[in-house]
Each structure stands twice: as structure tokens, then as C-alpha cells.
PAZAPA-4460 file (N, C-alpha, C; in steps of 0.05 Angstrom, whole numbers, plus 32768, in hexadecimal, padded with zeros to 4 digits):
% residues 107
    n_x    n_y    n_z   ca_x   ca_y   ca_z    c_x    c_y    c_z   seq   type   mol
   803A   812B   8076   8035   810F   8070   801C   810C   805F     1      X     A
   801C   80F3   804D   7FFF   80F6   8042   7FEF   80EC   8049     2      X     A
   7FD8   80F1   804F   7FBD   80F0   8060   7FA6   80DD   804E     3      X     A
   7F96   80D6   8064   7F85   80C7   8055   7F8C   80A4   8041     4      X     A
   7F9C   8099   8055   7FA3   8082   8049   7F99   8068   804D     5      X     A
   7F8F   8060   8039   7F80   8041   8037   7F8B   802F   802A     6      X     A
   7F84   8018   8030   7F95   7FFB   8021   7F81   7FF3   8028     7      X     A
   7F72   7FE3   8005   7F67   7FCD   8010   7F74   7FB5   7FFD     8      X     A
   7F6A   7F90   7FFA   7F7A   7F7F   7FF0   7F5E   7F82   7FDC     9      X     A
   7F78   7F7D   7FC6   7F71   7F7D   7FA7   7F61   7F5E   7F9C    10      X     A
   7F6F   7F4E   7FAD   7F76   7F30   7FA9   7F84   7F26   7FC5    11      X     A
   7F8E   7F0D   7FC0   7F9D   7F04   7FCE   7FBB   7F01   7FD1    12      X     A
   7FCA   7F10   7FBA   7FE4   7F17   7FB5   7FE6   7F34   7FB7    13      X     A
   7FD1   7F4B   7FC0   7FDC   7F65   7FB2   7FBF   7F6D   7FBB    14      X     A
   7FC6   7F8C   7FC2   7FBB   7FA9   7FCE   7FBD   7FC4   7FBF    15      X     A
   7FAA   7FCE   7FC5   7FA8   7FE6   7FB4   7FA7   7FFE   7FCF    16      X     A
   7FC1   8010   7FD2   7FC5   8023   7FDE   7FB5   803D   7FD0    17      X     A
   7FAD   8057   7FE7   7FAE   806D   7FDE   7FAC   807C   7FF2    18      X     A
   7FAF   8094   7FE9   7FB5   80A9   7FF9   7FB3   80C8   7FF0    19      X     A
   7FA8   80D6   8001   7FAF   80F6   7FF3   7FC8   8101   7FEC    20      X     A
   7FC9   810E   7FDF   7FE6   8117   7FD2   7FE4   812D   7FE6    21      X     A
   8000   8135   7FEF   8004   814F   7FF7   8001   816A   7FE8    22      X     A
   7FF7   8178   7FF2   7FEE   819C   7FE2   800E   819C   7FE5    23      X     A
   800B   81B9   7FC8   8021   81C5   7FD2   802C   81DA   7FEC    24      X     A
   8015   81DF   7FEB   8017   81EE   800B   8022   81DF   8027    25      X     A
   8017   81C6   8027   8025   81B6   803C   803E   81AB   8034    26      X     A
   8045   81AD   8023   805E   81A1   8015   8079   81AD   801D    27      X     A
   808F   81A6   8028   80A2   81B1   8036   80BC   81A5   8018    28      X     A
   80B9   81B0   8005   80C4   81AF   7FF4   80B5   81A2   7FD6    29      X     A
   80BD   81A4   7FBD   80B2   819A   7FA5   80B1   8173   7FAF    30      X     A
   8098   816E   7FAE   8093   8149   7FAF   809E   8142   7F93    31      X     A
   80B1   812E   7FA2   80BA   8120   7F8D   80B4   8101   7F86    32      X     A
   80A3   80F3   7F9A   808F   80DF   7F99   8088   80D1   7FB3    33      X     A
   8076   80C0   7FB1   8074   80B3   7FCE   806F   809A   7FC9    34      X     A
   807F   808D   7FE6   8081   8071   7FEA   8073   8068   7FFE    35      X     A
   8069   804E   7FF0   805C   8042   8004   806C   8025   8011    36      X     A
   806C   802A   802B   8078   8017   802F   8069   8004   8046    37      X     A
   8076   7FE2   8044   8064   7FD7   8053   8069   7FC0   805B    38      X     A
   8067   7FAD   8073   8072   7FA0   8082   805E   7F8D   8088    39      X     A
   8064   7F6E   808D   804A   7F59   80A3   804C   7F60   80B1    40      X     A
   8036   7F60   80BC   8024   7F7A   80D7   803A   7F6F   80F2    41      X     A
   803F   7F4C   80EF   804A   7F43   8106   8063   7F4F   8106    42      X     A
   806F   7F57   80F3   808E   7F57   80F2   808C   7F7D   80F4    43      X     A
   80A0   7F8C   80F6   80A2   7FA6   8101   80B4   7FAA   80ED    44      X     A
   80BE   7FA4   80DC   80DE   7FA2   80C7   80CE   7FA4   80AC    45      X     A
   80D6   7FC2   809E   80C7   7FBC   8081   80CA   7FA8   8070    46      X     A
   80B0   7FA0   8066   80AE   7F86   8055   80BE   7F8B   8039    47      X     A
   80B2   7FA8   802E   80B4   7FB6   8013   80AC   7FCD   8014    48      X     A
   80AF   7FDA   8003   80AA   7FF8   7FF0   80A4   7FF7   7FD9    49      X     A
   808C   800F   7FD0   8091   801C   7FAF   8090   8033   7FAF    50      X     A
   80A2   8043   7F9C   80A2   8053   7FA2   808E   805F   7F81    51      X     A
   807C   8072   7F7F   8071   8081   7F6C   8077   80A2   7F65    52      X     A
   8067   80AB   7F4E   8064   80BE   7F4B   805F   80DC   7F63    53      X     A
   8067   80F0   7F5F   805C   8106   7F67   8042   8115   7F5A    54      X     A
   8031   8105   7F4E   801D   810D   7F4A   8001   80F0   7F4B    55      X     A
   8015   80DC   7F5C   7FFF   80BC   7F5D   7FF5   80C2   7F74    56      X     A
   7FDE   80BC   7F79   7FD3   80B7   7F9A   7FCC   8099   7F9F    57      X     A
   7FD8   8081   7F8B   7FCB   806E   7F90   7FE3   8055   7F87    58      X     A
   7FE8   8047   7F91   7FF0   8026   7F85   7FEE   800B   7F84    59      X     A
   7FF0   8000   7F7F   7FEF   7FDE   7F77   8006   7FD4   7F89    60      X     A
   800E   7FC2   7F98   8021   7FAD   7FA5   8015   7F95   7F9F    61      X     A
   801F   7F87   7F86   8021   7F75   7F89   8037   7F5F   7F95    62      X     A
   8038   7F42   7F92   8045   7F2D   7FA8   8044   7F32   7FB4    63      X     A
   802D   7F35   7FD1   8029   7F33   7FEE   8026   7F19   7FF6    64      X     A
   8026   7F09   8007   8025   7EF7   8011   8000   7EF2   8019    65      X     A
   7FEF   7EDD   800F   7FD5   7EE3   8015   7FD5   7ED1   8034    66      X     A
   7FB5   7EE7   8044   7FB7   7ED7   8062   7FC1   7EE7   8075    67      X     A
   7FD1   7EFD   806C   7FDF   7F0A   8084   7FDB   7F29   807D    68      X     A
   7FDF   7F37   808F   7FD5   7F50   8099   7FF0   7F66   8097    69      X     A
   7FE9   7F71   8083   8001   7F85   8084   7FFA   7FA0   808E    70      X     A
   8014   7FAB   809A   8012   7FCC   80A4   8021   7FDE   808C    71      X     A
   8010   7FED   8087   8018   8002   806F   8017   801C   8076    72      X     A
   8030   802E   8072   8029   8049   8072   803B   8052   8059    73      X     A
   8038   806E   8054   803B   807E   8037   8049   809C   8042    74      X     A
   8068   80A1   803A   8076   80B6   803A   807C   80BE   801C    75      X     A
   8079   80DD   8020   8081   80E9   8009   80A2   80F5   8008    76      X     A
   80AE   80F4   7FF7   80CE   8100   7FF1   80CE   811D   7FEA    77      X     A
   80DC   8132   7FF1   80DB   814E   7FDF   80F5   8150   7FDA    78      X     A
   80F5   8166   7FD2   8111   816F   7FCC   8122   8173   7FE4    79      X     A
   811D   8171   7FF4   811F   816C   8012   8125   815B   8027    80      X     A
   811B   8149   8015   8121   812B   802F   80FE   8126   8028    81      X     A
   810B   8112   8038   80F9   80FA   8040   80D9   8100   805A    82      X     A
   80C2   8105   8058   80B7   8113   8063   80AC   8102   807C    83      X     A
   809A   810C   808E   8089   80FA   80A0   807A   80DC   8093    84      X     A
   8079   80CA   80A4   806B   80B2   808C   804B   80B5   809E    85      X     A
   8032   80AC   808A   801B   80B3   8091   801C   8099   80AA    86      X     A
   8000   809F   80B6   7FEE   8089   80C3   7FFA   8076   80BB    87      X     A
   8001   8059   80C8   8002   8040   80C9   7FE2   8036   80BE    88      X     A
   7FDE   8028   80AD   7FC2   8012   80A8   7FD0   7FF9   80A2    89      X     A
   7FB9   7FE7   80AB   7FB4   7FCF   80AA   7FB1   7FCB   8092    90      X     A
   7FAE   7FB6   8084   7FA0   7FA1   8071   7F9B   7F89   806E    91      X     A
   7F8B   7F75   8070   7F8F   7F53   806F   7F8D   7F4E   8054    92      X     A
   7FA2   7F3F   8055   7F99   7F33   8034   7F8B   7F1B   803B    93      X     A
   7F7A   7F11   8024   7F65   7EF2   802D   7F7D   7EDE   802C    94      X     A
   7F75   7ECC   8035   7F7A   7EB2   802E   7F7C   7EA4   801B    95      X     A
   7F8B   7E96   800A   7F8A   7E8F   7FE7   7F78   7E71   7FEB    96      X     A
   7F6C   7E6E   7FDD   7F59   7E59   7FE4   7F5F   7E40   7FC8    97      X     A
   7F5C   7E27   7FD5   7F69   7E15   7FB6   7F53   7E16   7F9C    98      X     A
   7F42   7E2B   7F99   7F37   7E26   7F7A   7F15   7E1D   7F82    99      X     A
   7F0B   7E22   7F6F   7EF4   7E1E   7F6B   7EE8   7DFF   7F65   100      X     A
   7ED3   7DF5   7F67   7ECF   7DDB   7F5B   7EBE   7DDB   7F3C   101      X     A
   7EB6   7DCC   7F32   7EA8   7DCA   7F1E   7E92   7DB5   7F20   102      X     A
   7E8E   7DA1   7F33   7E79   7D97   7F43   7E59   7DA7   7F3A   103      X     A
   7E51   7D96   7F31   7E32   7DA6   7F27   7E33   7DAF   7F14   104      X     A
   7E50   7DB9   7F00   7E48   7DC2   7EE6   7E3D   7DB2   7ECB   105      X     A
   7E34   7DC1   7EC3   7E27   7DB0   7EAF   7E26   7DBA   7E8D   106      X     A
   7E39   7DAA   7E7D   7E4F   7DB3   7E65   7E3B   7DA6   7E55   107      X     A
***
């Protein structure tokens, strides 16, 4: 499984995954990429997936829902199947807030 996985929020629509790639030594066949997949923390039913490269350790999800807390973990594919999926992590995305004011500026 790949080790070392973090999510933090990019924004309030979207997260930036990563993770170590598997060696080939731990590798139970040629990696053919890994997906991350990931669900609202409340719900237990995957939300989504992407699936990447065999040589990415990292991605972008964007359209998340901002405010809510997703559970993410990251399996790699080989020639083989479908492997162990890493650690479960958290992530909150913020809250989308209505905008800034312009109060005090002075043009």
C-alpha cells in the first residue's frame, strides 16, 4: 500500500493528495497507477476517485463540497490487481465565505 499519505485543502473546492510511491521491491507486480479515492467523512460510501500515473505521488481533487471533512485513502493497481488501500486521512475543507468588503478603500 502506499505509505505516507497526506491531504491537505487547497481552497475551499479542492485538496492536494500525496503519497509515497511504492519501490519496486515492495511492489507485487509492475504499478500501473494509483488512485485516490474519497468519501464525506459522515457517509462510509465512496464519494469519488482519480486515478494517476505510475510514476505521480501527488494530486489535485477538485469540486469538493467546502465545510465538510473528507476521508481519503490511496491504492496502487499492478499487473496484478488491485493492491492494499493506504491509511484512511481526514481533511476539512473551510467554509466558503460571501467575499470580501471594500469598506475603507480608498480609489
Amino acid at each position: 500500500a502506499p505509505q505516507n499519505v497526506t491531504a491537505n485543502s487547497l481552497n475551499v473546492s479542492a485538496m492536494i493528495i500525496r503519497w509515497n510511491r511504492i519501490s519496486i521491491i515492495d511492489a507485487k507486480g509492475h504499478i500501473q497507477g494509483y488512485t485516490v479515492n474519497y468519501s464525506l467523512n459522515a457517509r462510509k460510501r465512496q464519494t469519488g476517485s482519480k486515478t494517476v500515473g505510475p510514476d505521480d505521488d501527488h494530486t489535485i481533487v477538485n469540486g469538493l463540497q467546502s465545510g465538510v471533512r473528507y476521508s481519503v485513502y490511496v491504492t496502487a493497481a499492478t499487473s496484478n490487481g488491485t493492491g492494499s488501500h493506504s491509511d484512511v486521512i481526514v481533511v476539512e475543507l473551510p467554509e466558503a465565505t460571501q467575499g470580501t468588503s471594500n469598506i475603507g478603500l480608498i480609489i
